[in-house]
N, CA, C and O of each residue as an XYZ file, in Angstrom:
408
protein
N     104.944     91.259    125.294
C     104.986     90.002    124.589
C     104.253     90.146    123.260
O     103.083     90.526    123.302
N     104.833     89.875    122.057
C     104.602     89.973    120.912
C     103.807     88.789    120.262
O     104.502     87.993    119.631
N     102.687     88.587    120.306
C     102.039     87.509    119.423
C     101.794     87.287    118.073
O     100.603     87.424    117.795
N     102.425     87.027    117.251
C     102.470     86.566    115.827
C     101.054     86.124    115.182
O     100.767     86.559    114.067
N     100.400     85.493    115.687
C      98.293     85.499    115.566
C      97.759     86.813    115.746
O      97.509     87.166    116.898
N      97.558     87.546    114.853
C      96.483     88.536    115.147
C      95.073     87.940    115.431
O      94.660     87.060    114.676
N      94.467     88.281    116.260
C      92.787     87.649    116.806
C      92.177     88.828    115.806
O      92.474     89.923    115.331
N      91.086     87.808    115.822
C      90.268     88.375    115.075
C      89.960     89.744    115.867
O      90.335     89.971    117.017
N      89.019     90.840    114.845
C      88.140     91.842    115.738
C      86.703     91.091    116.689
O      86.414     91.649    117.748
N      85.848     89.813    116.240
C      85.356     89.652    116.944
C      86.051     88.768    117.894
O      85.299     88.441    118.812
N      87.314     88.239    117.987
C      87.403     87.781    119.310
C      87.926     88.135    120.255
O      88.095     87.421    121.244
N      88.402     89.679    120.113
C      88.911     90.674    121.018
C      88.097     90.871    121.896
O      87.138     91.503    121.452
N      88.001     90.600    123.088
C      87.131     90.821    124.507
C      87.472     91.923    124.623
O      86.406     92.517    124.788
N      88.424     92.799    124.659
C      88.787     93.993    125.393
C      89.813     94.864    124.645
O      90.665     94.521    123.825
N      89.456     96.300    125.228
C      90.421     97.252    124.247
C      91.822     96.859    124.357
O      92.542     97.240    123.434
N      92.478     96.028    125.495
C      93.645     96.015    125.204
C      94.154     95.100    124.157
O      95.133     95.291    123.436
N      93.181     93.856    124.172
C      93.006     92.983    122.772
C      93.137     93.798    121.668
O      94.147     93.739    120.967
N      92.209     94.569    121.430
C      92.546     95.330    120.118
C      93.730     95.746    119.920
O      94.422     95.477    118.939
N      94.076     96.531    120.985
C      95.432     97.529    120.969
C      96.209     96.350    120.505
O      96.391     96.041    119.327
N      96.511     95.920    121.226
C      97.556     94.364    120.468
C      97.520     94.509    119.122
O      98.316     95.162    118.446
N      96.432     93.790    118.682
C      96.237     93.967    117.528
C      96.250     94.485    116.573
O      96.539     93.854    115.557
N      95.932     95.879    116.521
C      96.338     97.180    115.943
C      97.263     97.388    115.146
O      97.557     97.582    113.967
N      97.966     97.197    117.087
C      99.745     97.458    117.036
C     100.522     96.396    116.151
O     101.502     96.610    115.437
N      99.976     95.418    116.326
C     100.439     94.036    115.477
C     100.653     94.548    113.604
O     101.644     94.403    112.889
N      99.285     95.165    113.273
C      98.941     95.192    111.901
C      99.818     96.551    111.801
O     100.223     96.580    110.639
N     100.225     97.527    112.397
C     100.948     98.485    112.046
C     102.297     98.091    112.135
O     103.063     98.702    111.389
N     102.678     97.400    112.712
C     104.486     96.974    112.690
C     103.909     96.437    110.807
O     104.178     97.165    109.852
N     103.408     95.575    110.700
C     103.432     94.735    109.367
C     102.855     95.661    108.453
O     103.510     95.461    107.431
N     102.060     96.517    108.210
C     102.352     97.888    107.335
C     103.127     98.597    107.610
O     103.247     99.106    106.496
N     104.395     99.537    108.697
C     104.918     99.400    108.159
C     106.346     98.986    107.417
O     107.232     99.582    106.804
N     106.110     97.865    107.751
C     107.298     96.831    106.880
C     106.899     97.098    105.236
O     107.701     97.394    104.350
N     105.121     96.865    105.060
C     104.947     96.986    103.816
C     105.476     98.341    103.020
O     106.142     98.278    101.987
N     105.170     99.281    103.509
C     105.196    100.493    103.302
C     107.157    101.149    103.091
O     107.607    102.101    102.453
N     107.762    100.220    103.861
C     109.157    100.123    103.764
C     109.719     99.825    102.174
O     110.473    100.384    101.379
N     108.754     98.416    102.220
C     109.455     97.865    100.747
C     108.920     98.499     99.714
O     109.483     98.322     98.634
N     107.541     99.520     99.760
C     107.328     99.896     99.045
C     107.655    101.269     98.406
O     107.331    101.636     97.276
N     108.533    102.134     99.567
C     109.602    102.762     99.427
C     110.760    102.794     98.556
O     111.348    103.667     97.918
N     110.903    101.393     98.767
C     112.415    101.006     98.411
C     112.070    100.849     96.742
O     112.846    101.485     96.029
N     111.112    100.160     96.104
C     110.266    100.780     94.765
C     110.733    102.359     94.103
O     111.285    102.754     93.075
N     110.264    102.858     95.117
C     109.798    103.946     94.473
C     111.357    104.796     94.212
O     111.722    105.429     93.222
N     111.962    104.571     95.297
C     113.674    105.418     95.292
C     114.230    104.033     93.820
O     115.010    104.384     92.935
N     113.850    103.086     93.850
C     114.479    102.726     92.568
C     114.090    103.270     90.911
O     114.722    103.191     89.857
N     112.708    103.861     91.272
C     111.994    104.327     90.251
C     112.466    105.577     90.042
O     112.147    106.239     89.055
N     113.408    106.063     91.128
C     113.971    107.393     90.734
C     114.953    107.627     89.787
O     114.963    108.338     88.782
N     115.973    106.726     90.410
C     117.075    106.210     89.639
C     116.634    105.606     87.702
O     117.224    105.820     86.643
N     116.098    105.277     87.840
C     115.520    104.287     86.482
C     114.703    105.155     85.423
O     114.461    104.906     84.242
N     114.308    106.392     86.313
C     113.462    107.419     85.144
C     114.703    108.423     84.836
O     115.747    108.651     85.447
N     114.141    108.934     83.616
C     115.688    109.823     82.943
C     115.180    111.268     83.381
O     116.095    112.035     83.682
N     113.950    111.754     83.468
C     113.347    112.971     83.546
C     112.386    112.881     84.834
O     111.452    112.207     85.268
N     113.176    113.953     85.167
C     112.555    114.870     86.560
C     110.946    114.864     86.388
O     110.267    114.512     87.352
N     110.562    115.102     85.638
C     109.431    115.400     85.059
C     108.366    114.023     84.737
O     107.140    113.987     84.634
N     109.124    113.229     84.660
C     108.344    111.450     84.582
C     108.102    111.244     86.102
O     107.534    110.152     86.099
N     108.203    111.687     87.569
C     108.100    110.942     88.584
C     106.772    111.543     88.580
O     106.088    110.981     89.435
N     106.109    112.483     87.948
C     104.435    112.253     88.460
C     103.878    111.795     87.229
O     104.158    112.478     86.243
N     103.180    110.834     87.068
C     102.219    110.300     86.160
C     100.690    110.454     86.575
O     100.018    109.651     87.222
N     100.342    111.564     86.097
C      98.530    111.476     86.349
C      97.821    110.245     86.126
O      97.097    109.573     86.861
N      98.166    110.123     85.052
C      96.847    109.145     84.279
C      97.733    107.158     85.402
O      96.983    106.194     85.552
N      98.892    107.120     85.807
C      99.301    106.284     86.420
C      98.913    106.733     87.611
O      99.322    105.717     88.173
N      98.499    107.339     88.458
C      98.108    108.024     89.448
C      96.388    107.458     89.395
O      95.943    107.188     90.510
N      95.832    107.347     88.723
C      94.011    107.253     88.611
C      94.096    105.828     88.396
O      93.485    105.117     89.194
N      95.041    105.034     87.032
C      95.013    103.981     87.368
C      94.959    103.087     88.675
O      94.249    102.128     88.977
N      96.348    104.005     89.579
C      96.619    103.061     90.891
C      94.742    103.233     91.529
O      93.863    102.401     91.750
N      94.781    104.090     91.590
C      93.498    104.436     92.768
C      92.205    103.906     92.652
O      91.237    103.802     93.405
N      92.577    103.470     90.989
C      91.394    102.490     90.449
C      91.419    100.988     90.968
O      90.627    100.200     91.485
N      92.854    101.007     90.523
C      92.907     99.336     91.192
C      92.674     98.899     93.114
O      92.005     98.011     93.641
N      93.329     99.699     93.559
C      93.061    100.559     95.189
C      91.843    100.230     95.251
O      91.571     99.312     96.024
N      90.442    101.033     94.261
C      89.092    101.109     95.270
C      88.465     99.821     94.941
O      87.504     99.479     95.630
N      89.020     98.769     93.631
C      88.376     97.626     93.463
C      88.930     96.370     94.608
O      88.227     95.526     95.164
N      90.320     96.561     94.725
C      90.904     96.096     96.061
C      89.918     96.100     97.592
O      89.330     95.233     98.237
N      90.128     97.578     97.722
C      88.837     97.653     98.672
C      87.481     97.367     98.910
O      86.949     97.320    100.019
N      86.874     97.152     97.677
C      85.910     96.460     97.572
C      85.524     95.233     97.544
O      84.355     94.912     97.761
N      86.391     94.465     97.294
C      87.016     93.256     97.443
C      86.977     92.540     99.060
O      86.453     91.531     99.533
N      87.652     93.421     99.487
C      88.051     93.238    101.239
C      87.520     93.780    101.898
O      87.996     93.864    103.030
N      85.985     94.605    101.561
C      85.393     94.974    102.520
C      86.029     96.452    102.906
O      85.376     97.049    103.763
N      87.155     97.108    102.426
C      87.140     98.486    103.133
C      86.698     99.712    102.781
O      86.876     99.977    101.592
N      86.438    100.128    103.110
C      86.123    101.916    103.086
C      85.694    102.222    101.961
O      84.615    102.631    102.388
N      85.610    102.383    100.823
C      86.394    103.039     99.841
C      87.115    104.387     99.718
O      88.148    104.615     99.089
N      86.130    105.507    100.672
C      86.582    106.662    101.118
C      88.113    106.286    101.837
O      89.123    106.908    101.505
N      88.137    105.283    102.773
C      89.023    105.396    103.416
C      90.415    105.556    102.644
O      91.391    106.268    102.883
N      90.058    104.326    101.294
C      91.024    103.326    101.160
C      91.381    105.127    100.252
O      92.351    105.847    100.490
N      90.557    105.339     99.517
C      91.005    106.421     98.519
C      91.943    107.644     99.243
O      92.774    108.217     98.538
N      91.821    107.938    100.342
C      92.131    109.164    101.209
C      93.272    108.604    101.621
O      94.057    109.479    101.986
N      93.786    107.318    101.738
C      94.943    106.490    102.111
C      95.735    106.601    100.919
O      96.945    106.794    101.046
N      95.346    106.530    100.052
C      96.393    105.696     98.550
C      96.831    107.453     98.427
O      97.941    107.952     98.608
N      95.892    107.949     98.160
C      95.994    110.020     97.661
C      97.373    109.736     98.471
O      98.418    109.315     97.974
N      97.141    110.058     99.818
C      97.780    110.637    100.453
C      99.270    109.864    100.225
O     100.140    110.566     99.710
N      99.554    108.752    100.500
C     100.606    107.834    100.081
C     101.057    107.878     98.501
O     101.990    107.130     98.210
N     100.424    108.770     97.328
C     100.924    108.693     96.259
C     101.899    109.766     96.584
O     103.108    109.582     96.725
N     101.264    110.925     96.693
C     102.020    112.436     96.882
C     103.384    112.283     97.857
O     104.472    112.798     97.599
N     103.120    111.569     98.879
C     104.212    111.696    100.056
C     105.394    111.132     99.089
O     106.513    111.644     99.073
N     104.952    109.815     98.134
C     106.155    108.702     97.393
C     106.444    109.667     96.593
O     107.657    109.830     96.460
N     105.437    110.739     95.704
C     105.759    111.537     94.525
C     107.162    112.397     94.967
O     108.179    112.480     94.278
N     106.906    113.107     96.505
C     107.345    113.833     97.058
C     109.067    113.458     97.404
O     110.169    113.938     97.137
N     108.724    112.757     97.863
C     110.322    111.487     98.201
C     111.332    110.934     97.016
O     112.544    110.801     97.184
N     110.594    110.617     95.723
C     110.760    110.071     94.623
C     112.085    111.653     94.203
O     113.288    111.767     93.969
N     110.880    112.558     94.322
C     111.564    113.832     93.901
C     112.798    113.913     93.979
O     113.654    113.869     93.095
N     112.947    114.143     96.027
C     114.029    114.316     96.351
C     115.177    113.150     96.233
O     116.368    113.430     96.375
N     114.704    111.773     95.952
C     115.639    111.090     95.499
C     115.948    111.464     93.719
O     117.079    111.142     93.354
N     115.324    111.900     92.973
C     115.812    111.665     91.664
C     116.806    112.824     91.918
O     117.834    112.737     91.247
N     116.715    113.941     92.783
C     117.644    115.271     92.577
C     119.051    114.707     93.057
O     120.132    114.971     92.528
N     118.809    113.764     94.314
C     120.519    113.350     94.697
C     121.152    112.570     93.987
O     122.230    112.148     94.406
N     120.518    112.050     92.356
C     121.250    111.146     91.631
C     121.961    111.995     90.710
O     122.733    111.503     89.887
């Protein structure tokens, strides 16, 4: 049974509470992570050069805005940074192989 309320972390009595929960916030990332896909394969199409899908200095920007985000909401910053890295390269990576099948 699927509950649409995520409970808080403190009102989770029990690990299976959490697990719920968890599980809840990972279906809805990734949905996010879907649409934010769907971005990036359009960004393939829309750049003229192979060579435009990595942007460094757009790359430090994102991660800038990322660790003030996180700071914001209380997370990690390590975390949040080791999250975004890793999620730039995988999109860089994907982006790739979509700009080659156009």
């Amino acid at each position: 049974m699927q509950n649409d309320a995520i409970k808080a972390p403190e009102n989770c009595g029990s690990m299976a509470e959490l697990r719920v929960a968890i599980d809840q916030l990972d279906r809805e990332l990734v949905i996010l992570l879907a649409r934010r896909q769907a971005y990036i394969e359009r960004a393939a199409i829309l750049k003229q050069e192979r060579g435009a899908v990595r942007d460094d200095a757009r790359i430090e920007q994102v991660i800038a805005k990322v660790l003030m985000e996180a700071k914001a909401a209380v997370l990690n910053g390590a975390i949040a940074e080791a999250v975004w890295r890793t999620l730039i390269e995988q999109s860089i990576r994907h982006e790739l192989e979509a700009f080659d099948k156009k």
